[in-house]
PLY file of the C-alpha trace (Angstrom):
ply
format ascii 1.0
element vertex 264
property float x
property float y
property float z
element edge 263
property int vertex1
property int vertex2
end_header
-15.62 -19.08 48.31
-18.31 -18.30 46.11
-18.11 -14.44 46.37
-14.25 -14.86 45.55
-15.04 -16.78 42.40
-17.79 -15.17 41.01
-15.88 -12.03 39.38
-13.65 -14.42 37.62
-16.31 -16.37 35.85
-18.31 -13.42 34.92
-15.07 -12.61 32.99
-14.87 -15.29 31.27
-18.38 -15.07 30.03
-18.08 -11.59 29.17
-15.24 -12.30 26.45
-14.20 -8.94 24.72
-16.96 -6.82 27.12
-15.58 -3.95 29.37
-14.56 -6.48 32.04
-11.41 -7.24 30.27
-8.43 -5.39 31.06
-5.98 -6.39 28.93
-7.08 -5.80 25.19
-5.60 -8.02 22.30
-2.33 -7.10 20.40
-2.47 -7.00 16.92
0.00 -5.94 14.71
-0.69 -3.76 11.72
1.53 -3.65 8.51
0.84 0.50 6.79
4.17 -0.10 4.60
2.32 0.34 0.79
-1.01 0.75 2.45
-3.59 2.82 0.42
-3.33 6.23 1.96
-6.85 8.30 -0.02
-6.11 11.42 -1.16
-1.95 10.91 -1.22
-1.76 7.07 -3.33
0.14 3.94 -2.21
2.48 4.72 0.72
6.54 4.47 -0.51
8.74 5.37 1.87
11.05 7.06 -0.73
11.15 3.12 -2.17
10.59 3.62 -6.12
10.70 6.65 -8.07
8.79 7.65 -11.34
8.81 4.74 -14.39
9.74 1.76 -11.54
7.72 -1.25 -13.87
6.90 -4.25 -12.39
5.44 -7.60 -14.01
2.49 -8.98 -11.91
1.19 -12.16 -11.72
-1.87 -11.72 -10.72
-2.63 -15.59 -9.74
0.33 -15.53 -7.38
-0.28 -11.98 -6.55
3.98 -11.95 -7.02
5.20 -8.47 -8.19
8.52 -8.59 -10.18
10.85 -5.34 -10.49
12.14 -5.00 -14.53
13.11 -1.60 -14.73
12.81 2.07 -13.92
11.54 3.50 -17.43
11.61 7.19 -18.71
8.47 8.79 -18.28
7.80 12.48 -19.67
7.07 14.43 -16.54
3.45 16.42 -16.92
3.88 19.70 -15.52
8.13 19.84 -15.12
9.12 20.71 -11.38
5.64 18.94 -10.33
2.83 20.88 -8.35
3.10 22.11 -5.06
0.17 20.74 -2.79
0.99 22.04 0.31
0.45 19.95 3.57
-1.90 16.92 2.59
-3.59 14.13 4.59
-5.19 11.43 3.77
-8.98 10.76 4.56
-8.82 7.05 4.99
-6.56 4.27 4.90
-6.77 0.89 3.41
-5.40 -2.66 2.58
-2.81 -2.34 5.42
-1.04 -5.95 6.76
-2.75 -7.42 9.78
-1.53 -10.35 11.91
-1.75 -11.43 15.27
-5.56 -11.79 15.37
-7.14 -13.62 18.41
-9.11 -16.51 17.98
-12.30 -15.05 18.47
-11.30 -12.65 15.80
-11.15 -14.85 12.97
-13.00 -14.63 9.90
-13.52 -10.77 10.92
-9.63 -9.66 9.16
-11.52 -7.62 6.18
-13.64 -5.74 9.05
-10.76 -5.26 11.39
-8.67 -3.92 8.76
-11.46 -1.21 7.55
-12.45 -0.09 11.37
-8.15 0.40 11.88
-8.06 2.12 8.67
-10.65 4.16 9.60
-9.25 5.64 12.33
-5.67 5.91 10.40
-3.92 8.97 8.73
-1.15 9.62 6.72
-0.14 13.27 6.50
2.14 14.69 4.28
4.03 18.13 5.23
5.51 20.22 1.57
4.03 17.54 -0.53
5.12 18.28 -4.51
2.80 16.27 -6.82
4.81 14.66 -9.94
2.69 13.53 -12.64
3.85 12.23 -15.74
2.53 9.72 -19.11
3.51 8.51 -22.51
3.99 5.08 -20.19
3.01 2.79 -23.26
5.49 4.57 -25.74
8.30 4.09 -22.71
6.84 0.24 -22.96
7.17 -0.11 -26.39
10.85 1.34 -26.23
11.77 -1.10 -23.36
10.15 -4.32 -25.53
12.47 -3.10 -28.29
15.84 -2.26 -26.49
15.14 -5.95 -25.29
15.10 -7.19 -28.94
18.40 -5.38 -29.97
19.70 -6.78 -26.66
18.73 -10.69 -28.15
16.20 -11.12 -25.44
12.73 -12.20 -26.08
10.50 -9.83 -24.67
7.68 -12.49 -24.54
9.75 -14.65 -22.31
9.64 -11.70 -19.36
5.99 -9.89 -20.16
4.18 -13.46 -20.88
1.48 -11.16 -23.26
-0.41 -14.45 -24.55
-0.97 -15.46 -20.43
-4.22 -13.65 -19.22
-2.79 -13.58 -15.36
0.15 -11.16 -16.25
-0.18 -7.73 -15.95
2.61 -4.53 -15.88
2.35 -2.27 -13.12
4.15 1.17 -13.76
4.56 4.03 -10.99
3.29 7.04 -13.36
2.89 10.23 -10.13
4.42 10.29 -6.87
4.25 12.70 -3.86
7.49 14.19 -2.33
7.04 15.56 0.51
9.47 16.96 3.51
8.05 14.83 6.17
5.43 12.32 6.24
3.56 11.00 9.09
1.10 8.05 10.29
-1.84 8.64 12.94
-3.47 5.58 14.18
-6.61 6.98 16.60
-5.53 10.06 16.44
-1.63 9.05 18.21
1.52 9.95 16.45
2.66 6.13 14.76
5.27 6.55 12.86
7.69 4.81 15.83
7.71 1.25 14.41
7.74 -0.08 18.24
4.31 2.07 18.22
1.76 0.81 20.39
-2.03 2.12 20.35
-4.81 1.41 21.76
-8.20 1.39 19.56
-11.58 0.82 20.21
-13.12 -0.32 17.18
-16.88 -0.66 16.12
-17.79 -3.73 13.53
-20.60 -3.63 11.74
-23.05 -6.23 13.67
-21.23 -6.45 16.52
-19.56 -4.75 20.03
-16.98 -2.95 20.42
-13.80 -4.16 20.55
-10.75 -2.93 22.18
-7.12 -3.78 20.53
-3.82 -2.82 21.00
-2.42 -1.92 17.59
1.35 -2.38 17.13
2.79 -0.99 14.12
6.28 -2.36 13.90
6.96 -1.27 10.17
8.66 2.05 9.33
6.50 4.01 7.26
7.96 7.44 8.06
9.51 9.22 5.19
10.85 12.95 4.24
14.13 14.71 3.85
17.04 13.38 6.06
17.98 16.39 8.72
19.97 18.97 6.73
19.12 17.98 3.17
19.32 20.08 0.43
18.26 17.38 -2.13
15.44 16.41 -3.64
12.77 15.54 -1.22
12.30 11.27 -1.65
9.12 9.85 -2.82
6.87 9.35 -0.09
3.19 7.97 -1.98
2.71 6.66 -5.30
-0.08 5.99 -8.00
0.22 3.12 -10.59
-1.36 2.44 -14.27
-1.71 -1.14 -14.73
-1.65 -2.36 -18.52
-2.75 -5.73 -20.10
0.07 -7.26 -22.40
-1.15 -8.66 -25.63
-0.67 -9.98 -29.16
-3.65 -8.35 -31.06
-4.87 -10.40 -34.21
-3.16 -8.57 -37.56
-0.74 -6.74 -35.49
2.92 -8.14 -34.83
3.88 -5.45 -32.10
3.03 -6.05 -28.66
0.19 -4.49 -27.29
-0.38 -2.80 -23.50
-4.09 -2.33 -23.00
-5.65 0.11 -20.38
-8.69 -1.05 -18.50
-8.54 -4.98 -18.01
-9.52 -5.92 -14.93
-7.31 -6.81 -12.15
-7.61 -7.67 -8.54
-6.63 -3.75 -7.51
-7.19 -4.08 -3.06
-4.26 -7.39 -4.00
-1.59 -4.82 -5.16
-0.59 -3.63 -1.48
0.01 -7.29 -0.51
2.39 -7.74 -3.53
3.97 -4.83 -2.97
5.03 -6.15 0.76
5.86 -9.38 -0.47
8.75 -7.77 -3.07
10.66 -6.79 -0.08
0 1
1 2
2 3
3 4
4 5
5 6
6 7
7 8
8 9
9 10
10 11
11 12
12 13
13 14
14 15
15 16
16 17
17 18
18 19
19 20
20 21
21 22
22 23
23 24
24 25
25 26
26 27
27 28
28 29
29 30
30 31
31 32
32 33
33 34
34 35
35 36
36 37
37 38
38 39
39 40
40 41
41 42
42 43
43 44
44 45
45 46
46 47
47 48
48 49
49 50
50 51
51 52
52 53
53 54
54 55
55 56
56 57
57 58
58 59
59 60
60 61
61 62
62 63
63 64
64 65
65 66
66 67
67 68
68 69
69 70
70 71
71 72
72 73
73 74
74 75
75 76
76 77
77 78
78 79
79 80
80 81
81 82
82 83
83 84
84 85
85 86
86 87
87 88
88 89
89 90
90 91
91 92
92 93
93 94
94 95
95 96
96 97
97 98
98 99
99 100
100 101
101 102
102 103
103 104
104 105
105 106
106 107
107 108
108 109
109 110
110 111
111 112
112 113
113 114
114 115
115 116
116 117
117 118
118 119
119 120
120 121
121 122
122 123
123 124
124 125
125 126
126 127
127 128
128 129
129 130
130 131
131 132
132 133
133 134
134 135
135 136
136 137
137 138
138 139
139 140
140 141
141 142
142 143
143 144
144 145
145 146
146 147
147 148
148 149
149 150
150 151
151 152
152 153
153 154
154 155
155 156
156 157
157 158
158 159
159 160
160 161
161 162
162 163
163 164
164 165
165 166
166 167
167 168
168 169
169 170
170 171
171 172
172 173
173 174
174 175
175 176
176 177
177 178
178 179
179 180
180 181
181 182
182 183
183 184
184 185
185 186
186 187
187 188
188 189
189 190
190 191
191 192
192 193
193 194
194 195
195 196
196 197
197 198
198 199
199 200
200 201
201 202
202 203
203 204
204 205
205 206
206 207
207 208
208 209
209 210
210 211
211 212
212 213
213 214
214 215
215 216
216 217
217 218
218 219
219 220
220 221
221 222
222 223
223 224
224 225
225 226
226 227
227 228
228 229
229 230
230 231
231 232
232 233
233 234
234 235
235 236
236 237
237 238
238 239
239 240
240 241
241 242
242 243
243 244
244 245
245 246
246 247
247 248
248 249
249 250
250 251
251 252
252 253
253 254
254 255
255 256
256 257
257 258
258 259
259 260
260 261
261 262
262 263
């Protein structure tokens, strides 16, 4: 009796060692996911000038329009094939128990071992966003709205998020250790490092779509597969009676993806 139960409570005290066999599930959430080197994945989701209000208390992202934005170089770049060197602020549920707490670490050491990789990627830049701003407070004026009313400019937790260069690309692809994951019912299995720790084995489900490119036989324009932002301030300056978009005020930038998801 005591040979036969021996293995099993050696198990049990080796929680997360080698002697378990069947590795948690966790599922993992790369739909607007920070893709380095390429921007915020899309998914062919918003094109150039999509403006959002953000509340950046509620982290709640609010679609207002899709301005017109005076393209950089017209045509855009051509970059190529492109992947991305690192990939962060991905979704993650489904943690065990023992796992809690660790979510920031977890998402890093997947990330880590994640790639996007984008196949005839055209770069699109383009700028003059706050003159495109300033246009869309006025057509709201001649339209007998009150532009303060939808940018709140006099409350600090506002901000306006505009979509200012995008990457096209034919085909784009996720890697999660090193597997092909762009099959939402994607299952992988990782072995991840954290820092002060053991290893840990997971099996990573992706169950989002996050592949993108032209549809089979296309002759259009290739969607919108990554994205960068600006994100301005609104304000009232003292002396000045037109509304103001500031560069550089802080915001909570790694909160962004989660908005993002939460739109849809």
């Amino acid at each position: 009796m005591t040979l036969t139960r021996f293995p099993l409570v050696f198990c049990a005290a080796l929680a997360l060692s080698a002697c378990r066999h069947d590795p948690s599930m966790v599922s993992a959430n790369f739909q607007f996911s920070n893709a380095a080197g390429l921007g915020t994945q899309n998914a062919g989701l918003y094109e150039p000038g999509s403006t959002f209000l953000w509340n950046i208390s509620t982290n709640r992202l609010e679609l207002l329009d899709t301005l017109a934005l005076t393209p950089t170089t017209p045509g855009g770049v051509s970059a190529g094939d492109v992947s991305s060197t690192n990939v962060a602020e991905m979704g993650i549920s489904g943690l065990p128990e023992s796992l809690f707490g660790k979510e920031g670490l977890i998402k890093a050491s997947i990330g880590a071992k994640s790639q996007f990789v984008a196949k005839g990627a055209l770069r699109e830049d383009y700028n003059n966003t706050i003159t495109a701003l300033a246009n869309y407070v006025q057509e709201q004026v001649t339209a007998g709205n009150n532009p303060d009313l939808i940018l709140h400019p006099r409350e600090d937790e506002f901000r306006i998020v505009v979509v200012r260069s995008v990457i096209r690309a034919n085909d784009s692809s996720l890697f999660v250790g090193g597997t092909d994951s762009s099959d939402p019912n994607k299952v992988v299995d990782v072995s991840l490092n954290i820092p002060g720790g053991e290893a840990i084995a997971l099996r990573v489900r992706v169950g989002t779509r996050t592949a993108c490119g032209r549809s089979e036989g296309s002759d259009g324009k290739a969607p919108a597969c990554f994205f960068n932002v600006q994100v301005l301030d609104p304000q009232y300056e003292d002396g000045n009676p037109r509304m103001q978009f500031l560069v550089g005020s802080s915001y909570p930038a790694n909160n962004l993806p989660g908005a993002f998801r939460s739109l849809r």
